[in-house]
C-alpha positions in Angstrom: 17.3 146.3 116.4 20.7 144.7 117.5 20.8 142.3 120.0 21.8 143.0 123.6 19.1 145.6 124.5 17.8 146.2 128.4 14.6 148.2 129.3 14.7 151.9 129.3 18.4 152.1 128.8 18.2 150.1 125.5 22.1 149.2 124.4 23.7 152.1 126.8 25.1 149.1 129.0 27.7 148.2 126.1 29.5 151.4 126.4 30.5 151.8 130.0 33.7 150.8 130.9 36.5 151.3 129.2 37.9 151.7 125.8 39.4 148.4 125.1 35.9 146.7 126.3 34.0 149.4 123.4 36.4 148.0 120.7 35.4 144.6 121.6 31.6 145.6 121.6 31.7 147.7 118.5 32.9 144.9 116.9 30.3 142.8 117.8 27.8 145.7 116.7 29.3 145.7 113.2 29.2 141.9 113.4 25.6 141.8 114.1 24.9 144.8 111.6 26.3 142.8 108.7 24.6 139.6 109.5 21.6 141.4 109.9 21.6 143.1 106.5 24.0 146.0 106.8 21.2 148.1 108.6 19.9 148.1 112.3 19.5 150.7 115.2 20.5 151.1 118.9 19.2 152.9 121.4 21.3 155.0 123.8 19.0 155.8 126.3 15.5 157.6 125.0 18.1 158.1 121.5 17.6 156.3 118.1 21.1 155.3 116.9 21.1 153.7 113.1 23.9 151.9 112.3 25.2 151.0 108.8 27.8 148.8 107.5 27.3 148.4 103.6 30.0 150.9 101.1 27.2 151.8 98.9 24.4 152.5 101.6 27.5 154.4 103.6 28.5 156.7 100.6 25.0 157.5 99.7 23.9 158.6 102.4 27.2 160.5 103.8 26.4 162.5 100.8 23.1 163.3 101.3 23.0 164.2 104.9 26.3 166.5 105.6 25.9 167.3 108.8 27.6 165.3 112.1 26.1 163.6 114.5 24.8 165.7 117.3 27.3 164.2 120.2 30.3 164.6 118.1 29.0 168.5 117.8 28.4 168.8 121.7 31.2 166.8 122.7 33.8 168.6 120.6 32.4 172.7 119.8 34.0 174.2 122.9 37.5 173.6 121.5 36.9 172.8 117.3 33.9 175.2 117.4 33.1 175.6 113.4 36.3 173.9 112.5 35.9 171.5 109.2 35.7 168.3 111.0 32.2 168.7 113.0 30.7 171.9 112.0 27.0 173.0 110.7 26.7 172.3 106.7 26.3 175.6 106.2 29.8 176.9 107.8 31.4 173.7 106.5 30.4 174.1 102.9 31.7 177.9 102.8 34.9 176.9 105.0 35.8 173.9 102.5 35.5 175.7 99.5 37.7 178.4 100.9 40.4 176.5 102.5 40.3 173.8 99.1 43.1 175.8 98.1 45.7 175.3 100.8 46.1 172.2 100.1 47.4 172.5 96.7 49.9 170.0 95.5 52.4 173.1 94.6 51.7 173.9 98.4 52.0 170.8 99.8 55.0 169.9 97.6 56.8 172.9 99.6 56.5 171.0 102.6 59.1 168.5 102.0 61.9 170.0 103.4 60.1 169.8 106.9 59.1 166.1 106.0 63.2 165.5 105.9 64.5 167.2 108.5 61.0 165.3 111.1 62.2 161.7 109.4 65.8 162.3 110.5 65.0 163.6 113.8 63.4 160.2 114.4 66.5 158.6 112.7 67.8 160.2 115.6 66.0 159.9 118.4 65.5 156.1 118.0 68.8 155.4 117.8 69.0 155.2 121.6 66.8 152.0 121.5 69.0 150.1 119.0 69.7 146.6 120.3 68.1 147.4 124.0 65.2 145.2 122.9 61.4 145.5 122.7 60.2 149.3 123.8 56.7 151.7 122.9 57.5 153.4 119.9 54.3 154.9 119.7 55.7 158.0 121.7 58.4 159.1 119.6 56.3 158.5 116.7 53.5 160.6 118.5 55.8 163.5 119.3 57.1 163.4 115.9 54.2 164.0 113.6 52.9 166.8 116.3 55.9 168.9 115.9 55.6 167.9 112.1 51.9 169.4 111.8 52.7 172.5 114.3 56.1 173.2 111.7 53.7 173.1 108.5 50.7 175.0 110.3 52.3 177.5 112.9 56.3 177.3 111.7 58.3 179.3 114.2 55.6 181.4 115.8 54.9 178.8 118.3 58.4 178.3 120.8 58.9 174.8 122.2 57.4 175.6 125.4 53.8 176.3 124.0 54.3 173.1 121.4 54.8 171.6 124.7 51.7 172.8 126.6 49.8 172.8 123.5 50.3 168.8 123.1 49.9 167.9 126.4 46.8 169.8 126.7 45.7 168.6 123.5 46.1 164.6 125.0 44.2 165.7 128.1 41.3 167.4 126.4 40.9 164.3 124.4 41.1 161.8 127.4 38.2 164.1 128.5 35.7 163.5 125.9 36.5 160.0 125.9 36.0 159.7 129.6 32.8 161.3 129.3 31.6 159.1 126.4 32.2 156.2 128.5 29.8 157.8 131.6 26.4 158.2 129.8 25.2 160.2 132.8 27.4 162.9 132.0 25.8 163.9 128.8 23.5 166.3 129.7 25.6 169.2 129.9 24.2 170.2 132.9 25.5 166.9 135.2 28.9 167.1 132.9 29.6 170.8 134.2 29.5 169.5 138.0 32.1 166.8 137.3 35.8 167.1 138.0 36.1 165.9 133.8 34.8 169.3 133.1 37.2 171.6 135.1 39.8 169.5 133.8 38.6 170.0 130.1 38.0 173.5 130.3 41.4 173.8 131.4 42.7 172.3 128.5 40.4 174.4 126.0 41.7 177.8 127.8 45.5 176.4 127.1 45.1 175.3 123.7 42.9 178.2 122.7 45.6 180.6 124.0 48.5 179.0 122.7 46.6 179.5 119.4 45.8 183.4 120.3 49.5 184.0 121.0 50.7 182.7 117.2 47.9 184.3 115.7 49.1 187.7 117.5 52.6 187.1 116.7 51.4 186.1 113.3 49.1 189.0 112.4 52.2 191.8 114.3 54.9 189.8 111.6 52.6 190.7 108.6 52.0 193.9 109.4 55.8 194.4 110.2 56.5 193.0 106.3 53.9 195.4 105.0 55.9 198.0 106.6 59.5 197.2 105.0 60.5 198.2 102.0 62.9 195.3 102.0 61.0 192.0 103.4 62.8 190.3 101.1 66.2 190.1 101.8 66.5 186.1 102.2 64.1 185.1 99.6 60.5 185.0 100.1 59.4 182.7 103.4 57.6 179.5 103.2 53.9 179.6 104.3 52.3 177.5 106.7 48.7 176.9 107.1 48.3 179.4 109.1 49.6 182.2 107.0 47.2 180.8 104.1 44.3 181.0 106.3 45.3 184.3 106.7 45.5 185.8 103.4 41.9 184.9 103.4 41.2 187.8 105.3 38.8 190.7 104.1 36.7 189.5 106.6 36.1 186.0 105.2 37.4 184.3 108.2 37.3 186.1 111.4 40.3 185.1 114.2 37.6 183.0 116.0 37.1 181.0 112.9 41.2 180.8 111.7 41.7 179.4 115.6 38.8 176.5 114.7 40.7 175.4 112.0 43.9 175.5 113.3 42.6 173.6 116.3 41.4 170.9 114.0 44.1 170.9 111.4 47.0 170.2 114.1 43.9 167.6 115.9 43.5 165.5 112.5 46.8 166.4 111.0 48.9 164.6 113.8 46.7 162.1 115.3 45.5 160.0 112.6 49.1 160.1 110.3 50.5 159.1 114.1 48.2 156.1 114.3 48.8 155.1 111.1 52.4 155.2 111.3 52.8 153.2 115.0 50.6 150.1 113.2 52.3 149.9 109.8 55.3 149.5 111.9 54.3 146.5 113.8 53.1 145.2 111.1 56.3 146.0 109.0 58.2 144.6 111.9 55.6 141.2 112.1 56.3 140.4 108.4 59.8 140.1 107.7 59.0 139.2 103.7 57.4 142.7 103.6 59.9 144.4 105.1 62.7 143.5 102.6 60.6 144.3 99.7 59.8 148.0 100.9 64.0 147.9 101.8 64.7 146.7 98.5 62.2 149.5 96.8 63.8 152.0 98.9 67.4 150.9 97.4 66.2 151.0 93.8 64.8 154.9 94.7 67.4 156.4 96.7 70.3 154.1 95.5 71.5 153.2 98.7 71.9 156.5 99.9 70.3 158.3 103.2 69.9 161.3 101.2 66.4 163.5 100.8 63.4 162.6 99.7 62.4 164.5 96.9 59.0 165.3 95.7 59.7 162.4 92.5 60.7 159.8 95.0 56.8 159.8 96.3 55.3 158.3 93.5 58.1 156.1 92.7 57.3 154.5 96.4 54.4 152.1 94.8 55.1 149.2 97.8 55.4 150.9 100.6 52.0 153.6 99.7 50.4 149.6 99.2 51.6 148.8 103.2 50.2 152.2 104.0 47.1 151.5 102.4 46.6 148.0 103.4 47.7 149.2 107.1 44.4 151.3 106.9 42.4 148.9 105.6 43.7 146.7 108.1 43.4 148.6 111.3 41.2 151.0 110.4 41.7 154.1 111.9 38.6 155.6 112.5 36.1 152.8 112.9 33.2 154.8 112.6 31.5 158.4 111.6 28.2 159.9 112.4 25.5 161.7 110.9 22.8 163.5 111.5 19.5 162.8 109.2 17.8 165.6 108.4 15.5 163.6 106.1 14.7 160.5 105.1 16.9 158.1 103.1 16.3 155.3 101.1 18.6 152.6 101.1 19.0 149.6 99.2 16.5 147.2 101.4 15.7 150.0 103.6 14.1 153.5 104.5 15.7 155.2 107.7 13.9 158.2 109.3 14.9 161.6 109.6 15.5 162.8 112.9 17.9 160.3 113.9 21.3 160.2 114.7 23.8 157.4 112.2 26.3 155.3 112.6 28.7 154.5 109.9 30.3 151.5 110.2 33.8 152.2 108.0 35.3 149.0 110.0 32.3 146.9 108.6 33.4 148.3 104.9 36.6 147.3 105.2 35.5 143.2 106.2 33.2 143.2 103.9 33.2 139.8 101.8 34.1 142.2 98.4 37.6 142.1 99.8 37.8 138.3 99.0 38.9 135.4 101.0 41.5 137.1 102.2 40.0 139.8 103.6 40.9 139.0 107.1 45.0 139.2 106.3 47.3 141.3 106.3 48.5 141.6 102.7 49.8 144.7 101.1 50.6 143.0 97.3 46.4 143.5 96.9 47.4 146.9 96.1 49.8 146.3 93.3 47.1 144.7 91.0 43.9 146.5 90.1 42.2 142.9 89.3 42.4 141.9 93.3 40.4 145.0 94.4 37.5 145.1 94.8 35.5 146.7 92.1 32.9 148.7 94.4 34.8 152.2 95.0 33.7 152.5 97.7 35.5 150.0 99.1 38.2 151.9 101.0 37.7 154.2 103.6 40.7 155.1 105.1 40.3 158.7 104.6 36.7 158.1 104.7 34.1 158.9 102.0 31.6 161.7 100.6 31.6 165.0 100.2 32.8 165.4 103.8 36.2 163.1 103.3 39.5 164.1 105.0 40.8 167.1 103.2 44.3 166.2 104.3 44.5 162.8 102.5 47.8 164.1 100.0 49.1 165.6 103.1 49.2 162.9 105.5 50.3 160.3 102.5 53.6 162.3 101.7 54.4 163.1 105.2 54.4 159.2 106.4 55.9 157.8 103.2 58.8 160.7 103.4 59.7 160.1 107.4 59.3 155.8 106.3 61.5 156.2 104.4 64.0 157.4 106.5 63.4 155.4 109.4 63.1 151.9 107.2 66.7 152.9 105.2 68.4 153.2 108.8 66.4 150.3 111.0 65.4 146.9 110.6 62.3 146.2 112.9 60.9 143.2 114.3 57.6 142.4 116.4 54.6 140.5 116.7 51.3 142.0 116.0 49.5 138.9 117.0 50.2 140.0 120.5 48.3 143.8 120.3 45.7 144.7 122.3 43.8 147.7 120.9 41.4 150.2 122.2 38.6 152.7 120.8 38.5 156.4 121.8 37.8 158.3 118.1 40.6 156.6 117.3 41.8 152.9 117.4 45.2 153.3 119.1 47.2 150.3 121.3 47.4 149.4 124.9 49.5 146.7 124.5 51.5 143.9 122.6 52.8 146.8 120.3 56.2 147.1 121.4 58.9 147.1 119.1 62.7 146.3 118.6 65.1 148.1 115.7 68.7 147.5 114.5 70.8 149.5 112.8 71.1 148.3 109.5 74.4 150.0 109.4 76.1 147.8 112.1 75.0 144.4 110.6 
């Protein structure tokens, strides 16, 4: 068992406050987990937590028990219901293999017009903090990748007012479950209904399960209107969102309920993590100058010193600046952790864990593990460029996680942040210090502070 234990509440203590004090005590748990092994427990309460922290334990066993751990279920069901990202095996095994399709690379590849026009909209709307100093980028970068995931899952069908309820309800519903997870005595659902974190979170669910309704109305009245006409295609046929392919599984495959789930937790893990990622490789961008100029100098030999459109090509050609991306995840891993449910026993390498027990999946641990080398505690994207200074586990990289149940959105999420990159890093030089951030933990790992930024126009030097 991890250190740090008290009678009848066992390690409960360690999680109240608030989210930058969980950061610093999950680090410590993963700490402790690797020292001791790469497997211990915790106890929240009467509950038997396992925790994990070696790649081949993790992968083996995220492949063996499928389903998520029973708090993420409670926690998130009202609004992501049977959604990919926490639902039963069995709905998530006949969802996947359904919605595999979507995200096609022909599909995806269609996409890259909205990519553009989202990278020069934050061209644009950064260009009113040129030279004013340091400010929180985080917010434009935020806004940007929500309006990008709503324009490739919804398109038009959702107006700017609902985008705008939809994402502010979406923050506050999240706040919500991380408020709650940091206030043990609201778990039973029975003292969480009385509290004022409930009426606000069932507030947010009724907003963002309506806005959802309303396109899928306006979605399902548009199809039936192109049915109708004998000449739907006047301008060429339309380009189809997420949405749209959900729904031409229809046949009663996936009912409305279930098309709303997954929109829920397509726009949810569509915009959030790509967000994240995006606001640290920044600051970290902007901390190293010497990595900077090389992703500049990439850029030039791609576009030719032109702002013009990233095509499709360009992606692959964009070898550095996919390393930054992928060292930035390694780095700052997004989603320190995962949880499992196990429905059986497993055996480890030096261990047995029981079934019946919730897991914890240390994906932070993974990426300090010793395999990375010396270095594993820098910041250094040229690791990337040479298949001899990986390490040789594959399991060594998490940043989409691992398993069967790995983020179905990985292609997605890697062409949307190296096409709007690229526009942002052609116009602005940035500078900053991420020796200075302070970061907290709720689901995600996102900043509080010492994250600020400052950008100049690379045409006006």
């Amino acid at each position: 068992m991890l250190p740090g234990s008290w009678p009848f509440i066992g390690h409960t203590h360690l999680f109240i406050g608030d989210a930058s004090k969980f950061w610093h005590q999950f680090k410590n748990i993963t700490s402790d987990c690797m020292k001791m092994g790469h497997v211990s427990y915790i106890y929240m309460g009467p509950y038997k937590f396992y925790v994990l922290s070696d790649p081949d334990d993790i992968y083996k066993l995220s492949n063996i028990c499928l389903q998520k751990d029973r708090f993420s279920y409670e926690f998130t069901k009202e609004l992501l219901g049977d959604g990919l990202l926490f639902s039963p095996v069995s709905t998530w095994k006949r969802h996947r293999k359904l919605i595999n399709p979507t995200f096609n690379q022909q599909i995806l590849d269609g996409f890259m017009s909205i990519f553009n026009s989202q990278g020069r909209r934050l061209v644009s709307q950064l260009a009113m903090e040129v030279g004013k100093g340091s400010f929180d980028h985080s917010p434009y970068v935020r806004q940007n990748f929500m309006e990008t995931i709503c324009l490739t899952a919804l398109d038009d069908s959702i107006n700017e007012e609902e985008a705008l309820n939809y994402v502010r309800s979406f923050e506050t519903y999240m706040n919500c479950n991380i408020s709650r997870f940091h206030r043990p005595w609201l778990y039973p659902d029975i003292l969480y209904s009385f509290s004022s974190i409930k009426k606000r979170h069932d507030e947010c669910v009724k907003v963002l399960n309506r806005v959802c309704d309303s396109v899928l109305q306006k979605k399902r009245a548009q199809r039936k209107l192109n049915k109708s006409s004998a000449n739907k295609d006047h301008n060429g046929p339309k380009l189809k969102v997420f949405m749209d392919l959900l729904m031409d599984l229809d046949e009663g495959q996936l009912t409305d309920r279930e098309i709303r789930d997954e929109m829920n937790t397509i726009i949810m893990a569509g915009h959030d993590t790509s967000a994240n990622v995006t606001v640290f490789a920044l600051l970290l961008i902007g901390s190293y100058p010497e990595v900077q100029e090389k992703i500049f100098k990439e850029l030039c030999e791609v576009f030719g010193g032109t702002d013009r459109d990233v095509e499709k090509q360009d992606l692959s050609r964009l070898v550095y600046l996919e390393a930054v991306l992928k060292e930035t995840m390694r780095y700052y891993v997004m989603a320190p952790f995962v949880g499992r449910f196990l429905d059986q026993d497993v055996e480890l390498k030096n261990y047995t864990i029981k079934a019946g027990h919730d897991c914890m999946l240390l994906l932070y641990g993974i990426h300090r593990n010793p395999l990375w080398g010396p270095d594993v505690d820098d910041f250094r994207p040229e690791r990337w460029l040479d298949p001899a200074t990986l390490p040789k586990n594959p399991n060594a990289f998490v940043g989409f996680s691992l398993g069967k149940r790995n983020c179905i959105g990985k292609a997605y999420a890697m062409m949307s942040m190296k096409a709007q990159l690229s526009h942002v890093l052609r116009r602005y030089r940035i500078r900053a210090d991420h020796t200075k951030l302070v970061v907290k933990l709720d689901v995600l790992l996102k900043p509080v502070a010492g994250h600020f930024v400052s950008i100049e126009d690379r045409l006006k030097l």
